[in-house]
Backbone as a printed PyTorch tensor [residue, N CA C, xyz], in Angstrom:
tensor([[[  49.6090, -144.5880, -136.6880],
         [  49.0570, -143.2680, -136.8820],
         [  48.9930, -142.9240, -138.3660]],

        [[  49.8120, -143.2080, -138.9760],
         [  50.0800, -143.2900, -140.3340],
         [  49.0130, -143.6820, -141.0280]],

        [[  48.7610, -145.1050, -140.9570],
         [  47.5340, -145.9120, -141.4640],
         [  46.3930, -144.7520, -141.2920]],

        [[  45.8200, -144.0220, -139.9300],
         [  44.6830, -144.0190, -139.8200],
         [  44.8020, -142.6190, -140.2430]],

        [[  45.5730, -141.8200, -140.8710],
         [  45.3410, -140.7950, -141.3170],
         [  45.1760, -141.1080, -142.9540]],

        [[  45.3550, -142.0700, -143.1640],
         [  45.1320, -143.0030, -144.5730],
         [  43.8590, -143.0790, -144.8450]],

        [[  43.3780, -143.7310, -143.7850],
         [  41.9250, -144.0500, -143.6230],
         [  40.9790, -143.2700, -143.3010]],

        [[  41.0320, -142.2650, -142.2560],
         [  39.9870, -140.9590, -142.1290],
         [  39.7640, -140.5300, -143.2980]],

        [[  40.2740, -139.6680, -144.2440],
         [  39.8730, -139.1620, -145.2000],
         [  38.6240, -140.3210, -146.3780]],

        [[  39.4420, -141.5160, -146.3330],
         [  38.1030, -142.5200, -146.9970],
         [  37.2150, -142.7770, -146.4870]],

        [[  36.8320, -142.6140, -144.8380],
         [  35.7530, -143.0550, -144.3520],
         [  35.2310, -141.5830, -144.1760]],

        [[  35.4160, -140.4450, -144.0610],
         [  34.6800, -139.5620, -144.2110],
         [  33.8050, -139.2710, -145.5180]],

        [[  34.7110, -139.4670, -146.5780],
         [  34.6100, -139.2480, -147.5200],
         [  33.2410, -140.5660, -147.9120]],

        [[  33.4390, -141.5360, -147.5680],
         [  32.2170, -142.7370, -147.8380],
         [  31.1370, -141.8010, -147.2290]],

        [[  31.5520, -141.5790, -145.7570],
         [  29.9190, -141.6370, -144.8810],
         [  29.2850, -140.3070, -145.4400]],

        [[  29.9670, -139.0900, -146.3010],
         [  28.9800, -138.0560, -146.8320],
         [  28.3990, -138.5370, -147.8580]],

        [[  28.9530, -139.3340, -149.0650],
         [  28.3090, -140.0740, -150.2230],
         [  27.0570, -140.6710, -149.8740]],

        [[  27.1310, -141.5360, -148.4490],
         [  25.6730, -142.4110, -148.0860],
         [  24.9820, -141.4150, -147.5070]],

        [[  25.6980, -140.3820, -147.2900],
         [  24.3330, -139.2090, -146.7140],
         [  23.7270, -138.6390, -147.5940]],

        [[  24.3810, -138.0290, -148.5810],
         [  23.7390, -137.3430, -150.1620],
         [  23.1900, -138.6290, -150.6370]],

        [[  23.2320, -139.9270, -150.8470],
         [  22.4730, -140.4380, -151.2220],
         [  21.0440, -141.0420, -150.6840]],

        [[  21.1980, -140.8490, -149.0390],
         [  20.1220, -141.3350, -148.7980],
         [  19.1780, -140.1590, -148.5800]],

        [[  20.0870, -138.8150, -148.3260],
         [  18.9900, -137.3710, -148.4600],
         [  18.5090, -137.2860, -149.9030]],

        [[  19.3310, -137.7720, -150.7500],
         [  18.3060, -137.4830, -152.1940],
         [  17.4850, -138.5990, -152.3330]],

        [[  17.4060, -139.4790, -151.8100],
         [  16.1870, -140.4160, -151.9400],
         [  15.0010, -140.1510, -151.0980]],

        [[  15.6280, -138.8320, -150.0260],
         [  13.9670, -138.6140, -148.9950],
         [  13.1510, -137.5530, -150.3960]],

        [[  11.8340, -137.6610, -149.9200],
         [  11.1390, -136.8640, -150.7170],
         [  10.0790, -136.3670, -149.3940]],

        [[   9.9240, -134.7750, -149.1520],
         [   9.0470, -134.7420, -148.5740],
         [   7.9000, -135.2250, -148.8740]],

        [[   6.3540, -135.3420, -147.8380],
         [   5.3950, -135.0750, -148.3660],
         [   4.7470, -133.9450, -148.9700]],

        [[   3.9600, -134.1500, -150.0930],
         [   3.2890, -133.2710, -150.5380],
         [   2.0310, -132.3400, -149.6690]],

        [[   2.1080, -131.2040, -149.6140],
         [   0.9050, -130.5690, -148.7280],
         [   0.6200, -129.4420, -149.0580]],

        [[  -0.7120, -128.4780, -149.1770],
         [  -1.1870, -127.3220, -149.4050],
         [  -2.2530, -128.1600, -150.8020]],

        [[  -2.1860, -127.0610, -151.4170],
         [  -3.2950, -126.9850, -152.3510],
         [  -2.6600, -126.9710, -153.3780]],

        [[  -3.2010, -128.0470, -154.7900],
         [  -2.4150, -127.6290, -156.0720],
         [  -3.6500, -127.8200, -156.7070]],

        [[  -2.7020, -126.4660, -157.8610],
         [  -5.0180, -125.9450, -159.2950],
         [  -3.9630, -127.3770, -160.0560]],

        [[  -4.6750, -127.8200, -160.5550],
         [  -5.2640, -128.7990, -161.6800],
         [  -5.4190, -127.8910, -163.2860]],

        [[  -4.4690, -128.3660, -164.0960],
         [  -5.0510, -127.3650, -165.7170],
         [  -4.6870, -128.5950, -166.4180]],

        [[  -5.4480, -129.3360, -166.7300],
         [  -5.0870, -130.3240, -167.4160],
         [  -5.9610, -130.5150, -168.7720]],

        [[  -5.3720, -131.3540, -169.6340],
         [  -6.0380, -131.9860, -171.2500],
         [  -5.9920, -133.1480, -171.3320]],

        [[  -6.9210, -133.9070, -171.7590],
         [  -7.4360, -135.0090, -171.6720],
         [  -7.8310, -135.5740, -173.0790]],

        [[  -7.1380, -136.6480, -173.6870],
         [  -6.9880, -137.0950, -174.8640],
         [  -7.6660, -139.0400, -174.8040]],

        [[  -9.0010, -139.6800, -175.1100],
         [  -9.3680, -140.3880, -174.4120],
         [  -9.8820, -141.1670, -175.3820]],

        [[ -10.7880, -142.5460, -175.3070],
         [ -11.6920, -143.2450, -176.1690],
         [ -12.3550, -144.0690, -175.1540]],

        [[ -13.7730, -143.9530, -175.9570],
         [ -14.6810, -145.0100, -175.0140],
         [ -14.4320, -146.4650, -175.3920]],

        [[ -14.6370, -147.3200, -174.5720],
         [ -14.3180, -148.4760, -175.1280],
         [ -15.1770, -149.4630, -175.1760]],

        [[ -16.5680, -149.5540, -174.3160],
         [ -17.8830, -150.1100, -174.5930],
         [ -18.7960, -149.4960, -175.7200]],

        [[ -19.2540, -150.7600, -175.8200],
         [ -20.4830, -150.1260, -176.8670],
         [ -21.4820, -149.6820, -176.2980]],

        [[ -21.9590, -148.9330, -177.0890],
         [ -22.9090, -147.3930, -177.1680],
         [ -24.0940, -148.2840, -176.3950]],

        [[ -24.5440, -150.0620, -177.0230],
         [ -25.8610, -150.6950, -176.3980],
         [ -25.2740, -151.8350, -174.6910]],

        [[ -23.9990, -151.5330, -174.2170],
         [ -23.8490, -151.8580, -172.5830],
         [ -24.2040, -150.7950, -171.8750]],

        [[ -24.4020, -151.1910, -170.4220],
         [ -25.4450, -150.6750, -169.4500],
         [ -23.8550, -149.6900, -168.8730]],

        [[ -23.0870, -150.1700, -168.6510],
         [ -21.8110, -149.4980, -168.1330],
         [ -21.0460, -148.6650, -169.4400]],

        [[ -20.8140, -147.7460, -169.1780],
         [ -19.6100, -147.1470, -170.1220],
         [ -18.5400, -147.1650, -169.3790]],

        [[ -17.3850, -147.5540, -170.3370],
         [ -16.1890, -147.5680, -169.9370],
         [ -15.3800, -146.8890, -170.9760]],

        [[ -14.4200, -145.8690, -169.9640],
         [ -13.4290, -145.1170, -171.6520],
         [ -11.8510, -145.1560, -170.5500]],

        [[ -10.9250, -144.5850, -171.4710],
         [  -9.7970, -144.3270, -170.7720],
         [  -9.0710, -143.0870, -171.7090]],

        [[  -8.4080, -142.4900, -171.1300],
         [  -7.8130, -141.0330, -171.1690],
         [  -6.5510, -141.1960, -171.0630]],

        [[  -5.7510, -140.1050, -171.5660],
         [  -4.6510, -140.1300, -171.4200],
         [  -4.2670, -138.3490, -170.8690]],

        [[  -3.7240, -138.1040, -169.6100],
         [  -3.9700, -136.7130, -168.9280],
         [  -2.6320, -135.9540, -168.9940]],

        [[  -2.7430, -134.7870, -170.0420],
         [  -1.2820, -134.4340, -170.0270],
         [  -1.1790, -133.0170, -169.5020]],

        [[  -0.0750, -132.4490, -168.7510],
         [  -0.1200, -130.9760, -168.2230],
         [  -0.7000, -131.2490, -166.4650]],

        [[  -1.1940, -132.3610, -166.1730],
         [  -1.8390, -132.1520, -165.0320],
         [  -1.1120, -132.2770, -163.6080]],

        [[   0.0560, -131.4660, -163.7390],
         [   0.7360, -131.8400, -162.5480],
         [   0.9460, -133.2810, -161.8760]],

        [[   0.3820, -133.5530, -160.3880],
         [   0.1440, -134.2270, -159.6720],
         [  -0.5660, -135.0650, -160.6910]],

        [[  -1.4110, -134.9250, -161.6200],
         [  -2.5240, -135.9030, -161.6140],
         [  -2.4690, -136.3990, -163.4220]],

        [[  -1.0880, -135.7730, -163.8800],
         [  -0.1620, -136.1980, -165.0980],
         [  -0.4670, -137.9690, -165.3070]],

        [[  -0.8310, -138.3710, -165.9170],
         [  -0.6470, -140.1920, -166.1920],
         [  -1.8920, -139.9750, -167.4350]],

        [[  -2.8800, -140.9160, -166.5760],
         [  -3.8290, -141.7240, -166.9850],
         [  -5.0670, -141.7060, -166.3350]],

        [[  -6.4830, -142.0580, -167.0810],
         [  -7.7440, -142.2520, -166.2130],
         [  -8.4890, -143.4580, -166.7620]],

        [[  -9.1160, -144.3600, -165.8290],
         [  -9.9870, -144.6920, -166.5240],
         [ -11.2360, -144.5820, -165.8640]],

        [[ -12.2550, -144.5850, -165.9670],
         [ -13.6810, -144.6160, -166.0920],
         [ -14.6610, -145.6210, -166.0460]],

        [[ -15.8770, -145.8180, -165.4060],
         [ -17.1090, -146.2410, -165.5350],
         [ -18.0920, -145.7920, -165.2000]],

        [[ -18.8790, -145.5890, -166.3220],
         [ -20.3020, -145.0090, -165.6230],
         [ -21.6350, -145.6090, -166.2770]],

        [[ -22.5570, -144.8980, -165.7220],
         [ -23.9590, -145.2740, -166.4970],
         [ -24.8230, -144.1300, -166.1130]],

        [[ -26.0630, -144.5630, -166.8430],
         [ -26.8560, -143.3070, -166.8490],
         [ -28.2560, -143.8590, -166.2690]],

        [[ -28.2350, -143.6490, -165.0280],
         [ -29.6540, -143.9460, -164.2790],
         [ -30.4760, -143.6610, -164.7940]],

        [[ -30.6070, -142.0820, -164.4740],
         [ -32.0280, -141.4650, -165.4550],
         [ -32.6130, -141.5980, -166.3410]],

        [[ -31.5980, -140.5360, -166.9780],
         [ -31.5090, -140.4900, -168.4910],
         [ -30.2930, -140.9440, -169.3720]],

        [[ -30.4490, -141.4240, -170.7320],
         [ -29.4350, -141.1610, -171.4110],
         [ -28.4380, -139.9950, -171.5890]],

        [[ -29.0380, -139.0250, -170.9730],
         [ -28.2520, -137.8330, -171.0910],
         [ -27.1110, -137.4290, -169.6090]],

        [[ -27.6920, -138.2090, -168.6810],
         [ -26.7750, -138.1640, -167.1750],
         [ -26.2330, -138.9090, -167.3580]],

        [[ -25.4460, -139.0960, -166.4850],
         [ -24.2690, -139.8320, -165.8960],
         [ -23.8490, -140.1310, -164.4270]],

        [[ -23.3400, -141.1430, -164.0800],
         [ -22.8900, -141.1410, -163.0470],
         [ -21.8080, -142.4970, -162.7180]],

        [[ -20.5460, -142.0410, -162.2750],
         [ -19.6580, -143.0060, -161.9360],
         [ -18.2150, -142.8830, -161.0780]],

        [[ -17.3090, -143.4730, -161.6870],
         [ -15.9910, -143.2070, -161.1330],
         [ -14.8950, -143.7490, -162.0950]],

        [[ -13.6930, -142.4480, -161.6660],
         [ -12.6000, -142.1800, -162.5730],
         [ -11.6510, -142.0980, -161.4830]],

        [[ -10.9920, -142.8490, -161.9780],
         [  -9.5050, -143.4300, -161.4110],
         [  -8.2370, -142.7780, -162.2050]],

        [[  -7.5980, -141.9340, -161.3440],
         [  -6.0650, -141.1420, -162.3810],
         [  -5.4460, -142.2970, -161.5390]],

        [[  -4.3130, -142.7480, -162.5440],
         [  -2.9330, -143.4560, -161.9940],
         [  -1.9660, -142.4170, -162.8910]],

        [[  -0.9990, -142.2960, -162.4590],
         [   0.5140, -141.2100, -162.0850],
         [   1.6160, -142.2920, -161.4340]],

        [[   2.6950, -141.1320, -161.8830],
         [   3.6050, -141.8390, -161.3060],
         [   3.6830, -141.6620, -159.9490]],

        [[   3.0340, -140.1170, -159.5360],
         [   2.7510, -140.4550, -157.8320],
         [   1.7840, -141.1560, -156.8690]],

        [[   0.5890, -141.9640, -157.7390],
         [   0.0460, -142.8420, -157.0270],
         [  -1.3390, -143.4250, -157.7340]],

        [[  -2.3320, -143.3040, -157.2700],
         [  -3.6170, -143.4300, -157.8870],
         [  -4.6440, -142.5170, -156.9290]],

        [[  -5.5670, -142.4640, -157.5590],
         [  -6.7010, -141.5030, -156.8270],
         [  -7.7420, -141.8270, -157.4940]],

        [[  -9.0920, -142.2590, -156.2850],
         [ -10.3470, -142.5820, -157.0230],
         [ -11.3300, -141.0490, -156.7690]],

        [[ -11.9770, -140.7920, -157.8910],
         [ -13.1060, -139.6690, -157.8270],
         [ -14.6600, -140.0130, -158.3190]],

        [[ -15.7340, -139.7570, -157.2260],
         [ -17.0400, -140.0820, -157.7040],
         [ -17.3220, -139.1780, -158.3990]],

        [[ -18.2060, -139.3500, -159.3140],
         [ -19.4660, -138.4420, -160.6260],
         [ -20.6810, -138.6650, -160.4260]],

        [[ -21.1340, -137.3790, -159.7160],
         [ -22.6740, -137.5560, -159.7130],
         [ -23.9070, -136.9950, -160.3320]],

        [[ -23.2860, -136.1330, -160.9850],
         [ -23.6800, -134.9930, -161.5660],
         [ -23.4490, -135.4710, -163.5500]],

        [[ -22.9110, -135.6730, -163.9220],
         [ -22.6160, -135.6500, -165.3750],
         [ -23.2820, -135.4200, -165.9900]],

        [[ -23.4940, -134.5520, -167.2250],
         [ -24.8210, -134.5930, -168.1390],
         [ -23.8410, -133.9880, -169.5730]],

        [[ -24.5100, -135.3160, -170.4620],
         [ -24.3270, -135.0040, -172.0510],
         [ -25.6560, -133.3360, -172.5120]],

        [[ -24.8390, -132.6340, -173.1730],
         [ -25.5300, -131.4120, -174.0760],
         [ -24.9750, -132.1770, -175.7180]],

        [[ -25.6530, -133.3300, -176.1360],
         [ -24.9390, -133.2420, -178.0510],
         [ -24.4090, -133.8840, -177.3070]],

        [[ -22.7250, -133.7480, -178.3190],
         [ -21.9090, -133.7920, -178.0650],
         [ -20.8180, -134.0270, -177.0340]],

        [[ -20.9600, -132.4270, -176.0980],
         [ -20.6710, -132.1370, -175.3600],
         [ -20.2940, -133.0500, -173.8920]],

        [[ -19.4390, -133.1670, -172.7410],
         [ -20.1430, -133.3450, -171.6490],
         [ -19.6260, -132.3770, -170.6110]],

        [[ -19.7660, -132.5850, -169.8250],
         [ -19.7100, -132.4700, -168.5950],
         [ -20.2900, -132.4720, -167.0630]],

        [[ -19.0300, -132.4340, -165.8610],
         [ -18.7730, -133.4760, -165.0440],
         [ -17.9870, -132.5780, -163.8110]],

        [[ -18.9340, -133.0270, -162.7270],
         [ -17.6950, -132.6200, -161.2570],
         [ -17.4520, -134.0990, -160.7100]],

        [[ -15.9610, -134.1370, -160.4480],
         [ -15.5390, -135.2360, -159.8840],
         [ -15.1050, -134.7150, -158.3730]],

        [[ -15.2500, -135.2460, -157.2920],
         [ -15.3040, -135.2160, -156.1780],
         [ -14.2790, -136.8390, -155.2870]],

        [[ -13.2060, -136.1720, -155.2620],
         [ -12.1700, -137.8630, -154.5690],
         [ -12.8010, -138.0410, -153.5370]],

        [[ -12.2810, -139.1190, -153.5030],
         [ -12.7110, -140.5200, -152.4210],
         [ -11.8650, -140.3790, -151.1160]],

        [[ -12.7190, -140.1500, -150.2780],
         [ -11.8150, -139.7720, -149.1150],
         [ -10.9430, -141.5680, -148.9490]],

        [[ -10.0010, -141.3620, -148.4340],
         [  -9.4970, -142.5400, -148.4590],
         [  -8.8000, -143.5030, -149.8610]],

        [[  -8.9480, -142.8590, -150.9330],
         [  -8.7450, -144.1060, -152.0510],
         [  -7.1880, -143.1400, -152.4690]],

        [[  -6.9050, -142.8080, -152.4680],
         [  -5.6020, -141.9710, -152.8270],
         [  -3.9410, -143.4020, -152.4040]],

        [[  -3.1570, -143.3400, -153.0260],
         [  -2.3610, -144.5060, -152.8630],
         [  -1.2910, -143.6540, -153.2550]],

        [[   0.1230, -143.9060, -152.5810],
         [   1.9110, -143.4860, -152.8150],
         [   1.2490, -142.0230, -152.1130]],

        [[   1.8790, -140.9490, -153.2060],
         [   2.0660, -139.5610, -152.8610],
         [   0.4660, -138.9060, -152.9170]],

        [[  -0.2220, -139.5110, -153.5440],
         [  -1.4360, -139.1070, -153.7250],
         [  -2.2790, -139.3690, -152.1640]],

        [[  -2.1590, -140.4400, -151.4410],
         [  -2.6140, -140.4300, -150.1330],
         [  -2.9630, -139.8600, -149.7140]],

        [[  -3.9540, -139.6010, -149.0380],
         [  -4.5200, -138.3550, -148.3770],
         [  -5.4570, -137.2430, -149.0200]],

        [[  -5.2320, -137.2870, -150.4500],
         [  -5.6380, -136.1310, -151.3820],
         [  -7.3230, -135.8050, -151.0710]],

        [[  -7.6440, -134.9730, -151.0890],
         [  -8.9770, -134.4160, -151.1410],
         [  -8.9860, -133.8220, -152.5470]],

        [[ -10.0380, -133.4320, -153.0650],
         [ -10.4500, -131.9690, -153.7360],
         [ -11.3310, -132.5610, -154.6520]],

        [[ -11.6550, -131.8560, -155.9280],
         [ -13.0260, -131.4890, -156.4860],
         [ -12.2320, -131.0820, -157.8460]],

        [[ -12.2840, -132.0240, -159.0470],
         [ -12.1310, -131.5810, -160.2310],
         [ -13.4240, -131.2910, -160.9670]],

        [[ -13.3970, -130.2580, -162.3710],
         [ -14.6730, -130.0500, -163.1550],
         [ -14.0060, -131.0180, -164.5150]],

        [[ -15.0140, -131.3370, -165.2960],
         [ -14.4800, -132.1470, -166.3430],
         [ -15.2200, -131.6230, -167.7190]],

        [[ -14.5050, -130.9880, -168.6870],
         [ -15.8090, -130.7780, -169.7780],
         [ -14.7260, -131.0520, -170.8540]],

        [[ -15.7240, -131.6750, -171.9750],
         [ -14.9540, -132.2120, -173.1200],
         [ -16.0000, -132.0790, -173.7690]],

        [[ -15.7440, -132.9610, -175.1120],
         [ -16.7970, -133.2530, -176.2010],
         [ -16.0300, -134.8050, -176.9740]],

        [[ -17.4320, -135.2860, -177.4840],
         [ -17.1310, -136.6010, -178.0910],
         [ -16.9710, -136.6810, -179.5720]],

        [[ -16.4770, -137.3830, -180.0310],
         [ -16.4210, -137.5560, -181.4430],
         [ -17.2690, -138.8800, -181.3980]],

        [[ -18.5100, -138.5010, -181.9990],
         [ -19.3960, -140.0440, -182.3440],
         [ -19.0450, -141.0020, -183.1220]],

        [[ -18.1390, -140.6490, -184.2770],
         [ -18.1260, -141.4990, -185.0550],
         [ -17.0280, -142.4760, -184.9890]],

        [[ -16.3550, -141.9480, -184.1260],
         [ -15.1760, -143.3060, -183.4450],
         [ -15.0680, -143.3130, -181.8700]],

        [[ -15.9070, -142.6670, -181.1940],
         [ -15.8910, -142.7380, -179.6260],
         [ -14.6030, -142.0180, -179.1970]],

        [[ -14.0000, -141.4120, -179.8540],
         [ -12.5480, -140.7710, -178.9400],
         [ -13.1150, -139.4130, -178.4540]],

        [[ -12.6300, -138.7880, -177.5890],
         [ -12.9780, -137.6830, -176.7040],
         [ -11.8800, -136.5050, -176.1200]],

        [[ -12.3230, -135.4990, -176.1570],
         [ -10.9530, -134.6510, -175.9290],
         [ -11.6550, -133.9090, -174.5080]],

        [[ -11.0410, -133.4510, -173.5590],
         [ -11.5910, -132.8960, -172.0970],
         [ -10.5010, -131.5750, -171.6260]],

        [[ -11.2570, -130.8650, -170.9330],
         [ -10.1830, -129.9920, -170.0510],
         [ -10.6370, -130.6010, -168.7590]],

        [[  -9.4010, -130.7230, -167.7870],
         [  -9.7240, -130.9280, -166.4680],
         [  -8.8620, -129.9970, -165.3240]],

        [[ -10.0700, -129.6580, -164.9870],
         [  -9.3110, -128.2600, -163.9070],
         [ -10.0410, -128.7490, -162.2740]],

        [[  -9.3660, -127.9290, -161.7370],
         [ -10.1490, -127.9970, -160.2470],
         [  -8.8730, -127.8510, -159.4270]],

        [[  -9.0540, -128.6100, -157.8970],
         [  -7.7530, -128.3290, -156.9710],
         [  -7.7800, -129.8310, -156.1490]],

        [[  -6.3640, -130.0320, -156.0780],
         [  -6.1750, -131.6860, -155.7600],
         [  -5.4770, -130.5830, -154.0420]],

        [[  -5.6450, -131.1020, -152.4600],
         [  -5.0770, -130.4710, -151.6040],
         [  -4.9110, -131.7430, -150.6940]],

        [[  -3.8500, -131.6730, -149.8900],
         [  -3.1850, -132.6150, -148.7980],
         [  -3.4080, -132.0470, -147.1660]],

        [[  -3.3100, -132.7530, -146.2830],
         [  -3.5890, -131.6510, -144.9430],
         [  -1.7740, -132.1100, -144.4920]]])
């Protein structure tokens, strides 16, 4: 009897430790609606005479969608449209968004990105929503600065 009043207190004492540790490793899922206020710090990385543009970003402030982007597009029309897809990777997952709409003013651009039903990966899974994208370019070294707003939502 001795012994096992020895021992209760350590095995209680273990089995709450593996409970706080395995409850702090659950993470719910994410769900409802989150706004997007993000800044976007970026450079193109093709030249101005390839058929594809390719740039990559660096996304800071953006909640959920905090990391990285990269990009490809081209311009069917005109030189002045656009159209492609931008990929955020985060530490909560990745998420692909189409561009169908894009159009250079100068400088200037802007852009509605619209996710990929289905391309969302980790916590991002599932994600729907509709970001706007407007920045401006610096021509003379291709780097680019953006605001990106809109609403990333889970069901």
């Amino acid at each position: 009897m001795k012994k096992l009043n020895q021992i209760l207190p350590v095995a209680v004492f273990l089995l709450i430790a593996v409970l706080v540790i395995i409850s702090s490793a659950w993470v719910p899922a994410i769900r409802g609606c989150h706004k997007i206020n993000a800044k976007g710090n970026g450079v193109i990385l093709s030249a101005p005479t390839e058929v594809v543009t390719v740039t990559e970003a660096e996304i800071i402030g953006g909640g959920l969608l905090h990391g990285t982007t990269r990009a490809e597009f081209t311009s069917p029309v005109t030189p002045d449209t656009f159209i492609g897809t931008l990929v955020f990777t985060t530490r909560q997952g990745t998420l692909e968004f189409e561009i169908n709409n894009g159009q250079f003013i100068g400088t200037q651009f802007f852009a509605t990105a619209v996710a990929i039903e289905g391309s969302g990966t980790g916590k991002l899974s599932g994600a729907t929503g509709t970001l706007v994208l407007e920045g401006a370019v610096n021509p003379t070294n291709g780097s680019f600065t953006e605001d990106v707003t809109g609403e990333i939502c889970f069901d």
